[in-house]
C-alpha positions, -999 to +999 in steps of 0.1 A: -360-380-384-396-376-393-404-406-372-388-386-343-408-354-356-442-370-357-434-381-321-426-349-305-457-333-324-476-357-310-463-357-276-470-317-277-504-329-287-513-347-255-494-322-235-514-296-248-547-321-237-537-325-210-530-286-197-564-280-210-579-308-187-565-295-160-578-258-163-610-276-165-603-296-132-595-263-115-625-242-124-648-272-114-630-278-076-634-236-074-670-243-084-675-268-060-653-253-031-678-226-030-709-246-029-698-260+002-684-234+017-720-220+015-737-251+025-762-248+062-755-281+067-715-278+069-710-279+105-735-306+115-714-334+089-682-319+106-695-327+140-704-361+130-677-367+118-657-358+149-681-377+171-679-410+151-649-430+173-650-456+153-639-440+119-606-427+129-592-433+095-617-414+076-595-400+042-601-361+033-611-372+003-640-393+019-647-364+042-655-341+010-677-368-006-700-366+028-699-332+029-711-331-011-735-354-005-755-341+021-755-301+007-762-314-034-782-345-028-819-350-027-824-326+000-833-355+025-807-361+054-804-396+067-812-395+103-782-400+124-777-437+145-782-440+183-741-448+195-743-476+213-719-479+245-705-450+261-716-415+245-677-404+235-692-362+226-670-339+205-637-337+213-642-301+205-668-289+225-666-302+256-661-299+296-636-311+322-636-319+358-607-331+382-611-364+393-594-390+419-586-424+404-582-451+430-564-477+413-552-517+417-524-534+396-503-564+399-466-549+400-447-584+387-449-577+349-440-538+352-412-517+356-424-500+387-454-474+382-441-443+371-427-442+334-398-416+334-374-444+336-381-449+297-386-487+305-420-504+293-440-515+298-450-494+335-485-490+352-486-453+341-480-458+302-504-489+305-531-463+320-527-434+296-533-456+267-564-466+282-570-427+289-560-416+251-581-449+238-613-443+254-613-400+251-610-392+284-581-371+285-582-340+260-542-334+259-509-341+268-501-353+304-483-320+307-519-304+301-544-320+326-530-311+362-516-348+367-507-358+398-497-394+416-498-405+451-466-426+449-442-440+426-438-479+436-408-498+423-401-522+399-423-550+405-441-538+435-480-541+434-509-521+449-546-521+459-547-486+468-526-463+445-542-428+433-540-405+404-558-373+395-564-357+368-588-337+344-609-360+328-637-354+303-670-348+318-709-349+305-718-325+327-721-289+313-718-255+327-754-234+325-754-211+298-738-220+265-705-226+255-689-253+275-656-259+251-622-259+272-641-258+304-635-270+343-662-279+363-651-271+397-682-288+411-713-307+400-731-340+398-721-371+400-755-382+390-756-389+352-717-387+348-696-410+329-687-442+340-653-443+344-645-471+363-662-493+337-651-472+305-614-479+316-615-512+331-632-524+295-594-518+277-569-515+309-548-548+306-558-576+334-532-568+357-544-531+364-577-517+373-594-490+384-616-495+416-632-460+419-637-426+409-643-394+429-644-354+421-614-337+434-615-298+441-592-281+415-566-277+439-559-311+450-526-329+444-527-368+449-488-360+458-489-331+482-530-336+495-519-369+510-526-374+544-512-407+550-501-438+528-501-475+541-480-503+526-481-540+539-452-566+531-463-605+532-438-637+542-439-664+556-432-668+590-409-703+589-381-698+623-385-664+622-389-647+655-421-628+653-417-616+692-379-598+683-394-585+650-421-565+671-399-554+696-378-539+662-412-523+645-420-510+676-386-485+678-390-473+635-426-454+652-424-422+653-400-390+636-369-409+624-342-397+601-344-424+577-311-417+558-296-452+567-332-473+557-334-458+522-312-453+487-302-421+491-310-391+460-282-366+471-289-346+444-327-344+447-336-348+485-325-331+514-345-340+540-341-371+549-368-373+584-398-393+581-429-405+605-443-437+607-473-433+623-475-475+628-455-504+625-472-540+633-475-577+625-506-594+619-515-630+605-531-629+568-566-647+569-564-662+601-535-681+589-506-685+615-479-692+586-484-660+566-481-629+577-478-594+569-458-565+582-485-529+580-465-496+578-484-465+578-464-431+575-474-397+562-446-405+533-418-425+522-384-426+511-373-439+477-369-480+493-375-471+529-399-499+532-378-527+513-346-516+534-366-513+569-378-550+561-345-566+552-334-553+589-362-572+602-352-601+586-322-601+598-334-590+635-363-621+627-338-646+622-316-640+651-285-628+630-290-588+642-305-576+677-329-553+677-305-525+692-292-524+657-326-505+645-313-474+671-283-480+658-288-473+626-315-445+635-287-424+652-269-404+620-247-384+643-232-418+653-236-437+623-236-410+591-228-439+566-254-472+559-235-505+559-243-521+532-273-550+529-294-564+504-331-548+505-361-570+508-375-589+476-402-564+458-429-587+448-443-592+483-449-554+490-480-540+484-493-500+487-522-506+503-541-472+507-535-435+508-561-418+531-574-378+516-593-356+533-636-356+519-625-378+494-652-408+491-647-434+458-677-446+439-682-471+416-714-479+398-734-516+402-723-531+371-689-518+372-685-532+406-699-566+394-671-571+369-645-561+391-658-588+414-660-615+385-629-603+371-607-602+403-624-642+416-611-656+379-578-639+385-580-657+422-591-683+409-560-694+382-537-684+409-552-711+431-552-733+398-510-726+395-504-731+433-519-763+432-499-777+404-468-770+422-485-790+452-491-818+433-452-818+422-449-816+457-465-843+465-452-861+433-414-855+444-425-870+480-429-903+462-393-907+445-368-930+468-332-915+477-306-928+453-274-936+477-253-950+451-250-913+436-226-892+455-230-852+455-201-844+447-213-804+450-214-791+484-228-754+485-210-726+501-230-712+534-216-679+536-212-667+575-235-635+586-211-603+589-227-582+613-244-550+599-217-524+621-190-544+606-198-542+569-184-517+541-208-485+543-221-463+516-211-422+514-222-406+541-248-376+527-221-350+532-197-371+511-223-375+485-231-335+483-194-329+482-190-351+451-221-336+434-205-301+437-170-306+431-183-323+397-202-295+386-171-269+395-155-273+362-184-271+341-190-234+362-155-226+360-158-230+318-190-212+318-174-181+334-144-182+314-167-182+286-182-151+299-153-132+306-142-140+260-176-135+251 
């Protein structure tokens, strides 16, 4: 018992200590709280702080220290270091303007360009993490007008896609506060440099090729004037001439209902006009060549779907009546089924906007250059390894003795008229609303007991 006794006094003891140190710890933190709250000098070590990218980890307990040790010290302030790079100014005091991205990326590794489809990686995730890396945007996607000329599919690459957005500027408004600002207008002179801020932490397969100043109500959506894609194959016993004759009937105001996956629930209108339609060889070359579609817009796999017709027209399997076939919805309402075109050989080549004129500066344009020859480059590098298998396999004799034992399948054409067909747009509308009917009918019986 007195062991326990001597214990618990002694325990009381240190309790006791310990309360008292911590009385002592409190008036000292008031103490100090209110020397810095008084300090000149506050808002200067908070601005460096907020301007120093590098240190995002900085502790509040470091924070304090720097602020104590410029207000108490000996009274003489370090002078600040010259940033080196890109001059990333204080995320709160700052201006915005809208600008026009033009943008290239290599569609093979991505699930398409848009990222709604919750699939990663996609060229829009890839390019707001370059955005939220480097500064440049100042909120959520939500919060800086965003806008996108197209949404290209699944693997699907281009040369010409365009985004705009509001983007942090260096450029200040005459007259004081610039924080939270848009700059409607101003110079380009002197501005950052996007195009090489970007490109320095974009992954290789995407880059930005230019920059321009939008006005603030421009959408790269709806301020469209046009948008060109071009689809590359081989031309192997295809019949170029029939193809033509096809491409030349898809010109013009078409309802496209029957060349497209149809969105019943989203789209309604399902005309279109293709302003061109042509063949041309790619380099010179008489082996590969590439289909050019221009249109004011597109439906969701209007391309891929008008190509796989061709095809089929190219390789004598379909006449090209088939393509006024197929245009007539009164006489055909439902599209027979057929497998689109493959994805990786399409490319969105350009979308054409009114006084819109992309810039890029000297050195950025030098390693865009250097970067897209060494990507050219190892391509050429892969293709001709697989020539040298080629050439490789061309060597090995015929082994007679073996017989193939496996004879493949060659599945006969079924003409496009005489295939299954998909819901017509009617049928597909009909559905739609008959599904949502009991989920209406148990909201108004809800009503009427509520």
């Amino acid at each position: 018992m007195d062991n326990q006794s001597d214990l618990i006094k002694e325990l009381r003891s240190k309790l006791s200590s310990f309360e008292n140190r911590v009385r002592e710890l409190e008036a000292e933190n008031a103490k100090l709280t209110s020397i810095v709250s008084s300090c000149t000098c506050r808002h200067e070590v908070e601005e460096t702080l907020d301007t120093d990218v590098s240190d995002k980890n900085t502790s509040a307990i470091n924070l304090e220290k720097l602020k104590l040790g410029n207000c108490v010290g000996i009274g003489k302030r370090k002078p600040k270091k010259k940033q080196t790079g890109y001059n990333l100014n204080s995320m709160n005091h700052h201006s915005q303007r809208l600008v026009a991205l033009k943008i290239m990326y290599f569609g093979p590794r991505f699930y398409g360009f848009a990222s709604e489809a919750q699939m990663d990686p996609t060229v829009e995730s890839e390019l707001f993490k370059a955005l939220q890396k480097t500064r440049l945007v100042l909120g959520e996607r939500k919060d800086v007008l965003y806008s996108r000329c197209g949404r290209t599919d699944k693997g699907v690459s281009s040369v010409g896609q365009v985004v705009a957005l509001l983007l942090r500027s260096k450029h200040k408004e005459p007259g004081g506060d610039t924080s939270e600002e848009l700059l409607d207008e101003g110079p380009d002179e002197g501005e950052l440099d996007y195009v090489r801020i970007l490109n320095g932490v974009l992954p290789d397969d995407i880059r930005v090729l230019g920059w321009c100043h939008a006005p603030v109500n421009f959408s790269a959506r709806f301020s469209c004037l046009s948008r060109e894609y071009r689809y590359f194959f081989w031309r192997e016993n295809l019949n170029i001439s029939a193809m033509e004759n096809s491409c030349k009937r898809l010109i013009g105001e078409h309802d496209f209902r029957n060349f497209c996956k149809m969105d019943a629930a989203n789209v309604h209108n399902y005309k279109r006009r293709i302003t061109s339609f042509d063949i041309f060889p790619c380099n010179g070359s008489d082996q590969l060549l590439f289909m050019k579609i221009k249109g004011s817009a597109f439906l969701w796999h209007q391309v891929r779907c008008m190509v796989a017709v061709l095809f089929l027209v190219g390789q004598g399997l379909e006449s090209p009546d088939v393509i006024d076939v197929l245009l007539d919805v009164d006489k055909t309402p439902r599209k027979p089924q057929y497998k689109m075109a493959p994805e990786v050989p399409l490319v969105l080549y350009s979308c054409e906007f009114e006084g819109l004129y992309f810039k890029c500066s000297s050195d950025a344009r030098r390693a865009l250059q250097l970067h897209l020859e060494k990507k050219c480059r190892g391509y050429k590098l892969q293709a001709a390894i697989f020539q040298e298998a080629l050439l490789s396999l061309s060597s090995t004799k015929d082994d007679d003795s073996v017989t193939n034992i496996t004879k493949r399948k060659v599945s006969s054409h079924v003409p496009l008229m005489s295939r299954p067909t998909e819901p017509s747009y009617d049928e597909r509308r009909a559905k739609l609303t008959f599904s949502a009917a009991p989920a209406q009918r148990e909201s108004v019986v809800t009503k009427q007991y509520t």
